[in-house]
C-alpha positions as CSV (number, residue, x, y, z in Angstrom):
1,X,121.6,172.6,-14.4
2,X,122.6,169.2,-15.4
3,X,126.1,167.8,-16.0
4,X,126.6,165.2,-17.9
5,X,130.1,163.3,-17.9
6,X,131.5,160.6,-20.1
7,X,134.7,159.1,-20.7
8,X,134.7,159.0,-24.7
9,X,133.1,160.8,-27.2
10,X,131.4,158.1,-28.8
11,X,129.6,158.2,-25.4
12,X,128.5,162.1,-25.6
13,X,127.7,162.1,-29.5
14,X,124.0,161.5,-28.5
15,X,124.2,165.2,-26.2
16,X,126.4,166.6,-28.4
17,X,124.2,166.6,-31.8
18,X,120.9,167.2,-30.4
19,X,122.0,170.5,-28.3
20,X,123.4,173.2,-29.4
21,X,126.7,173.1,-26.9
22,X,129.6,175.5,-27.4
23,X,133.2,174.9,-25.8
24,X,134.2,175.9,-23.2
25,X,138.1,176.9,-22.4
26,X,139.5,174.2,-19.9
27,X,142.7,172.6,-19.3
28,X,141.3,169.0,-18.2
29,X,139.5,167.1,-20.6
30,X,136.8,168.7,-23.0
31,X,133.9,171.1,-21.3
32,X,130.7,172.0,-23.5
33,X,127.7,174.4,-22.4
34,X,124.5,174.1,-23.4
35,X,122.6,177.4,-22.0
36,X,119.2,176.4,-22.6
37,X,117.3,173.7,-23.9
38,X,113.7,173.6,-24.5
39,X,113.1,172.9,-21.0
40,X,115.2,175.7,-19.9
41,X,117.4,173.9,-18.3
42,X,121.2,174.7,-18.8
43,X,123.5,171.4,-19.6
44,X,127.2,171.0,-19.0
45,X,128.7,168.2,-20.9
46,X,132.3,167.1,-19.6
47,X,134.2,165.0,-22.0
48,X,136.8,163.2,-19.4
49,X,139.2,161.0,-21.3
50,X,139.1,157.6,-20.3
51,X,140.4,157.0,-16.7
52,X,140.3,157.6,-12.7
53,X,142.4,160.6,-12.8
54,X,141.5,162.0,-16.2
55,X,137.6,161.9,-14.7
56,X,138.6,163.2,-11.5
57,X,140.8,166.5,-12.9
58,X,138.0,167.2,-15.8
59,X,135.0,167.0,-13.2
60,X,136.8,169.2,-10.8
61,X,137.1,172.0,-13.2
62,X,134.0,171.6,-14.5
63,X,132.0,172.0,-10.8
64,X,134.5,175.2,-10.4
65,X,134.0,176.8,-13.3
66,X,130.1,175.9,-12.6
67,X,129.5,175.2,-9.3
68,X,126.4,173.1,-8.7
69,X,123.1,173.8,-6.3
70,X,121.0,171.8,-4.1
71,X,118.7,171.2,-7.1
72,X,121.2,170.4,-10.1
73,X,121.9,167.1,-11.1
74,X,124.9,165.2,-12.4
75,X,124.5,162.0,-15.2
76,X,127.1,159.8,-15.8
77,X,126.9,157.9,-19.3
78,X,129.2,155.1,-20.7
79,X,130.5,151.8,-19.8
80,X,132.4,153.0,-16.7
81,X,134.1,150.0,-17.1
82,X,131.9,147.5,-16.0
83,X,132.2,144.3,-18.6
84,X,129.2,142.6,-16.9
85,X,126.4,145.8,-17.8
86,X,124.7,144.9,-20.4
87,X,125.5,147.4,-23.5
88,X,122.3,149.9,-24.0
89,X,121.1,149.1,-20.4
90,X,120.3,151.5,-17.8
91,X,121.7,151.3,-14.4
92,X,121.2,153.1,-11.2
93,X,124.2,152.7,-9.9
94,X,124.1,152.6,-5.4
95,X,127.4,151.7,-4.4
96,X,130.9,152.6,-6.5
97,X,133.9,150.2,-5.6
98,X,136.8,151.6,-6.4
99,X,140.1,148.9,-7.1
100,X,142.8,152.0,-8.0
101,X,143.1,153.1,-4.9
């Protein structure tokens, strides 16, 4: 399976019209299954709302509902608030700072 989490809409719109996701019932944020896509993979697309907790209380109910396995993978895509990425750029990401907290 992969999950795929973004803050803002704008930010899933790619996923969102090229699969064929339905919603899924959640009380954090906005959860979207794709069953299978012509790889046969499954996606789950979490739509967060922008912010540390909004991320943290969507993602949680997303892994419970679908709990992941050794082999699944999770993609985060949008700006994550980092001003200095360039927009469009691609970014493997190795260490997370977190200010908040």
């Amino acid at each position: 399976m992969l999950y795929v989490v973004t803050a803002i809409k704008a930010e899933a719109e790619p996923f969102l019209s090229r699969y064929a996701f339905h919603p899924v019932a959640a009380r954090y944020g906005r959860i979207f299954l794709c069953e299978q896509t012509e790889s046969d993979t499954s996606l789950v697309l979490v739509l967060t709302g922008p912010g540390l907790h909004a991320a943290v209380s969507a993602l949680t109910e997303a892994l419970t509902l679908y709990p992941p396995k050794a082999q699944d993978l999770l993609l985060n895509i949008g700006i994550c608030g980092a001003p200095a990425c360039q927009f469009g750029g691609a970014y493997r990401i190795h260490k997370i700072t977190d200010f908040a907290t």
